[in-house]
C-alpha positions in Angstrom: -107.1 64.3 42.0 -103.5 64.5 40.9 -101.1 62.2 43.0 -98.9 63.7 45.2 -96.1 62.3 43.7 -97.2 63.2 40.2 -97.3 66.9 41.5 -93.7 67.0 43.0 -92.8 65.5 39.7 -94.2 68.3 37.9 -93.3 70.8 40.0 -89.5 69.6 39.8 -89.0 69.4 36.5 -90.5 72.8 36.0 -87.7 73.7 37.7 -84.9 71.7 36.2 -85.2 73.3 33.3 -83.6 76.0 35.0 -80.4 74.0 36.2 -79.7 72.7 32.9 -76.3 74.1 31.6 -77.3 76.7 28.8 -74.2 75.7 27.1 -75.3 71.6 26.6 -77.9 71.2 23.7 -80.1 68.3 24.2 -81.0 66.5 20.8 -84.7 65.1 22.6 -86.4 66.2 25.9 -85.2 64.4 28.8 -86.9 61.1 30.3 -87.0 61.5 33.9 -88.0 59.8 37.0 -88.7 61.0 40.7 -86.4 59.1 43.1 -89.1 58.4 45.8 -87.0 57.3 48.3 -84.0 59.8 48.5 -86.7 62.8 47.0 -83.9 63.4 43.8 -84.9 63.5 40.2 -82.9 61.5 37.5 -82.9 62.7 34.2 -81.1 61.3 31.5 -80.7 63.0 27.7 -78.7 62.9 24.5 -76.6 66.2 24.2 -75.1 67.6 20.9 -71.0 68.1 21.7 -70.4 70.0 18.9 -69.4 66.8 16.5 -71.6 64.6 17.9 -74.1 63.0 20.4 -73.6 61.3 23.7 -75.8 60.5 26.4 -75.7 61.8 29.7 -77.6 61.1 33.6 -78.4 64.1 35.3 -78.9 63.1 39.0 -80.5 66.6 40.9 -80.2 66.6 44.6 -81.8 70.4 45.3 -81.6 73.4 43.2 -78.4 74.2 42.0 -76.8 70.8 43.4 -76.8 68.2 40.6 -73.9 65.6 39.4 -74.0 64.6 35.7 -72.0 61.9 33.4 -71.7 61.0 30.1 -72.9 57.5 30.5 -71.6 56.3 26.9 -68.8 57.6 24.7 -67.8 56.5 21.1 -67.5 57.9 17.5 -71.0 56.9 17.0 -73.6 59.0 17.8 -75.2 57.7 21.1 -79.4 58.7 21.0 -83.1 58.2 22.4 -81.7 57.2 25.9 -84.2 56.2 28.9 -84.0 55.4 32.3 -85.4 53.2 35.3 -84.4 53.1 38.7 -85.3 50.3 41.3 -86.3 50.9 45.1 -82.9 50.8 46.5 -82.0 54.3 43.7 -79.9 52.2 41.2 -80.5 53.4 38.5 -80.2 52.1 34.6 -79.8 53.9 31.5 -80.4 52.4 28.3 -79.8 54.3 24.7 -79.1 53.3 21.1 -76.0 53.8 19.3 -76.4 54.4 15.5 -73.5 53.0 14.1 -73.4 50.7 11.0 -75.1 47.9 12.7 -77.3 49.7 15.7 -76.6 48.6 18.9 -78.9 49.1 22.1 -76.9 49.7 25.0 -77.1 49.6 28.7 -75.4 51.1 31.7 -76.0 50.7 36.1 -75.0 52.8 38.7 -75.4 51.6 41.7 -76.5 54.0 44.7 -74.8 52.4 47.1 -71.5 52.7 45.9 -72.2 56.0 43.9 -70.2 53.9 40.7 -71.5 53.3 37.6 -70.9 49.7 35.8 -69.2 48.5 32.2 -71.3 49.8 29.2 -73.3 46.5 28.1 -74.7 45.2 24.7 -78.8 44.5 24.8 -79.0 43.7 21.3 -77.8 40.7 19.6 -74.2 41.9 17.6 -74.9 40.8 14.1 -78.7 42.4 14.6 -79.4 46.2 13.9 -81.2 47.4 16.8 -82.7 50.8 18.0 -85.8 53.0 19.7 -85.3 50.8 23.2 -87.8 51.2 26.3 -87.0 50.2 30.0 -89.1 49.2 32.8 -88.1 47.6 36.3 -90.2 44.7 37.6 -89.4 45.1 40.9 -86.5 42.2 40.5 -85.3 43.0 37.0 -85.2 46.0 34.3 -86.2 44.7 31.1 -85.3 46.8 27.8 -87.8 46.3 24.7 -86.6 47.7 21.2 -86.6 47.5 17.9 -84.6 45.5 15.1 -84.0 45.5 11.4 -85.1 42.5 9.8 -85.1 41.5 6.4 -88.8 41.8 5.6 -90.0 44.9 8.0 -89.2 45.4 12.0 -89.2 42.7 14.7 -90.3 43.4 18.2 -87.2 42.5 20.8 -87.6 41.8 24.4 -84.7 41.5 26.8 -84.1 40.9 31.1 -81.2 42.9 32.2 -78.9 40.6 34.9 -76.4 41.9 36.5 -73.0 41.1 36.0 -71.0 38.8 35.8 -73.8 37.2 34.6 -74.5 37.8 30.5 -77.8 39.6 29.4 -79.8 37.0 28.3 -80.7 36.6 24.2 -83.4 38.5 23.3 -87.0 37.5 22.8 -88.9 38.2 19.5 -92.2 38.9 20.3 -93.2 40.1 16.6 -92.7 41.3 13.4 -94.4 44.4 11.4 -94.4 45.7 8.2 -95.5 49.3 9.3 -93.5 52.3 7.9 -94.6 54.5 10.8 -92.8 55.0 14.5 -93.6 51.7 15.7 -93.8 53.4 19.3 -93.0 50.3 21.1 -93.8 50.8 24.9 -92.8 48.4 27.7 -94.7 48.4 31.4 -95.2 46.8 34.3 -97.8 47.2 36.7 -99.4 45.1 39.9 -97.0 41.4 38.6 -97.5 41.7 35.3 -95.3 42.6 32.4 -96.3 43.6 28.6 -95.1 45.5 25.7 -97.1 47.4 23.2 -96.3 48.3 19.9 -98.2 50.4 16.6 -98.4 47.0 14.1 -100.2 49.0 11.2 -102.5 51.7 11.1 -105.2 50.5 12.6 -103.9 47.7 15.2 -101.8 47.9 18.3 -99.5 44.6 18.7 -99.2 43.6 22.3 -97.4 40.4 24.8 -97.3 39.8 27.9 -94.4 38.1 29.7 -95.9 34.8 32.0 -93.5 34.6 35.2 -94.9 31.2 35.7 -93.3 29.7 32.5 -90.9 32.4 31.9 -92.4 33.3 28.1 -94.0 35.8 26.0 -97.2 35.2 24.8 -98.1 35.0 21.1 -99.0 38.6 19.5 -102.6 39.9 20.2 -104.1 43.0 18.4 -106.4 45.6 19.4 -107.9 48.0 16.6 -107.8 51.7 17.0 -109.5 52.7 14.1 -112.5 54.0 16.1 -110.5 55.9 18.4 -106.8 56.5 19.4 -103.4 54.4 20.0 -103.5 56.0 23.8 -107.3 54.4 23.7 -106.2 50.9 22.5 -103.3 51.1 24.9 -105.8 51.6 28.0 -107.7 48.6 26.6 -104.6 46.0 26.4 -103.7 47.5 29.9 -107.1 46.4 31.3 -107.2 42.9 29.9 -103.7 42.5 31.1 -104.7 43.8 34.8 -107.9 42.3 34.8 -109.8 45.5 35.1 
């Protein structure tokens, strides 16, 4: 049976699609999340301006009552944004800019206040970053994402802390000479905390975060030449919970 929270979801967002302003062209399909506490939905998207892309949070209170902000502005074009919101509604956006180095991004508003936070850096300044994926732990969003290197793509894992405190340096969990959309997935479920990622074309590249040490483990693979990268997935998910 469907959760009744997964229903509502659906059921929303069906008709969000009504309240989005015809006139703002969205260059990917929104990510979303359903407030459960204050029953809102929180969308955020990268919109096409007419020179170029920024990213926007859409927060929807009922039908036809919604706020939305452009979350980052600059001559770059600002894409592939995501969002994750802890139990008290804040609410963090993360996107990546595609300028000449690529820089992952990441903004807070804070419920309470209604105000939104400083655009901050994820990514390390000298390192070319991109594709980033947010969870919240229940303490802390973390943002996983790719970056450049010189001899394929390395898997990056950063905590978010608020500030005045700096984000910390990033974690590399791996490196990959796959040509494909690495797809690299972070999630946390029941205290524990992994990130997935396509390594070739037949292997799934996985670590898992150990709060008792504060590291990442070394990279693990798990095949999905028999079946699917949804199938592997399930699989890592399962060793990681124990199931």
């Amino acid at each position: 049976m469907r959760s009744p929270v997964r229903a509502a979801l659906v059921g929303v967002l069906s008709a969000f699609a009504l309240l989005v302003p015809l006139t703002l062209f969205a260059s990917d399909p929104p990510a979303a999340v359903l407030d459960v506490r204050t029953g809102r939905i929180v969308t955020t998207d990268a919109y096409w301006t007419g020179s170029q892309y920024q990213v926007r949070c859409t927060i929807t209170y009922s039908p036809g009552r919604q706020d939305a902000v452009v979350v980052g502005e600059s001559a770059y074009d600002d894409v592939d944004p995501r969002i994750a919101l802890n139990s008290t509604s804040d609410t963090w956006v993360v996107w990546w800019r595609n300028a000449s180095t690529g820089q992952v991004l990441v903004r807070k508003r804070t419920d309470a206040t209604a105000t939104w936070g400083d655009e901050r850096q994820v990514s390390s300044g000298d390192e070319s970053s991109e594709h980033p994926r947010i969870v919240f732990d229940g303490t802390l969003p973390w943002v996983a994402y790719e970056v450049q290197g010189a001899n394929g793509k390395n898997i990056a894992v950063s905590a978010v802390i608020d500030d005045p405190q700096p984000i910390p340096l990033r974690t590399l969990l791996g490196t990959t000479t796959y040509l494909g959309d690495l797809d690299v997935l972070i999630a946390s479920d029941s205290g524990h905390l992994w990130v997935t990622w396509v390594n070739s074309e037949t292997e799934i590249g996985w670590s898992e975060y150990d709060y008792g040490t504060g590291t990442w483990s070394a990279p693990s693979s798990e095949s999905y030449a028999s079946d699917s990268v949804d199938d592997a997935r399930e699989r890592i998910q399962s060793a990681v919970l124990g199931n």
